[in-house]
LOZA-551081 format. One record per residue (C-alpha): residue number from 1; residue in three letters; x, y, z negated. Coordinates in steps of 0.02 Angstrom, whole numbers. Last residue first. Example, Ala and Ser with C-alpha at 12.3 -4.5 7.8 and 13.67 -1.06 7.14 Angstrom:
<sites>
   i  aa     xx     yy     zz
   2 SER    684    -53   -357
   1 ALA    615   -225   -390
</sites>
This chain:
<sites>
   i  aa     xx     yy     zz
  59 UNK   3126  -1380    682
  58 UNK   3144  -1299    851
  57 UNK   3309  -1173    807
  56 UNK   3378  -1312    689
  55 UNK   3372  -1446    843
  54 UNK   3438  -1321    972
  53 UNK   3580  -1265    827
  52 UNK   3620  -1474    809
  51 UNK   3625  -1499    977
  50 UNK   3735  -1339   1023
  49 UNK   3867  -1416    884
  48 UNK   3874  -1573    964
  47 UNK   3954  -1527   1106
  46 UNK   4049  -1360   1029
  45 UNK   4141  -1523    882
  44 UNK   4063  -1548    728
  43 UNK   4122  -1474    573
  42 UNK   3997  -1320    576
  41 UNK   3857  -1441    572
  40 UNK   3866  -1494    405
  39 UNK   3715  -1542    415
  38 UNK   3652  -1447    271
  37 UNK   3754  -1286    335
  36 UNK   3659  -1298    516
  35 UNK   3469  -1282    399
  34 UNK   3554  -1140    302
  33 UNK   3618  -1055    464
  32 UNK   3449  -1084    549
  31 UNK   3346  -1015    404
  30 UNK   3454   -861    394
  29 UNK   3407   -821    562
  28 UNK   3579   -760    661
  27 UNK   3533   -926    803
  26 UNK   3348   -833    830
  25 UNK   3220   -949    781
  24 UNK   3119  -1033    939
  23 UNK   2977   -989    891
  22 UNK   2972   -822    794
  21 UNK   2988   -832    586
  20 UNK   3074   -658    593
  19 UNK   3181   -722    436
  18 UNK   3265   -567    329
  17 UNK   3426   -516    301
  16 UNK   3497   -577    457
  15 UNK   3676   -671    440
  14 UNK   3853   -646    414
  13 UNK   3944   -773    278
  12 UNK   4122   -752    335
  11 UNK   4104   -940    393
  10 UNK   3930   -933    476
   9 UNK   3981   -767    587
   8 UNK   4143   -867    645
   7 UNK   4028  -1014    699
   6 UNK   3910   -908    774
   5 UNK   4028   -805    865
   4 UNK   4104   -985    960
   3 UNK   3956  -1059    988
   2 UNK   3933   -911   1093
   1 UNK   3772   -787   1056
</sites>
């Protein structure tokens, strides 16, 4: 998934219903979107942004 459709998927709200708990964490996991919302990660520019989801993915 694009930086790009994540971000759009995060602002209308669209996520998994459920956590798989896998390692890495898919980018649609619930956990990840709430972990990238925190950070207000979704302000940041593609660069950063792909940092901050590789970081929330590994926690």
């Amino acid at each position: 998934m694009s930086v790009q459709k994540l971000r759009k998927k995060a602002e209308k709200g669209l996520k998994k219903k459920k956590c798989c708990k896998s390692k890495p964490r898919c980018k649609g996991c619930p956990v990840v979107l709430h972990r990238l919302c925190k950070q207000n990660a979704f302000e940041l520019d593609d660069k950063a942004l792909k940092k901050a989801i590789k970081k929330a993915r590994q926690w």
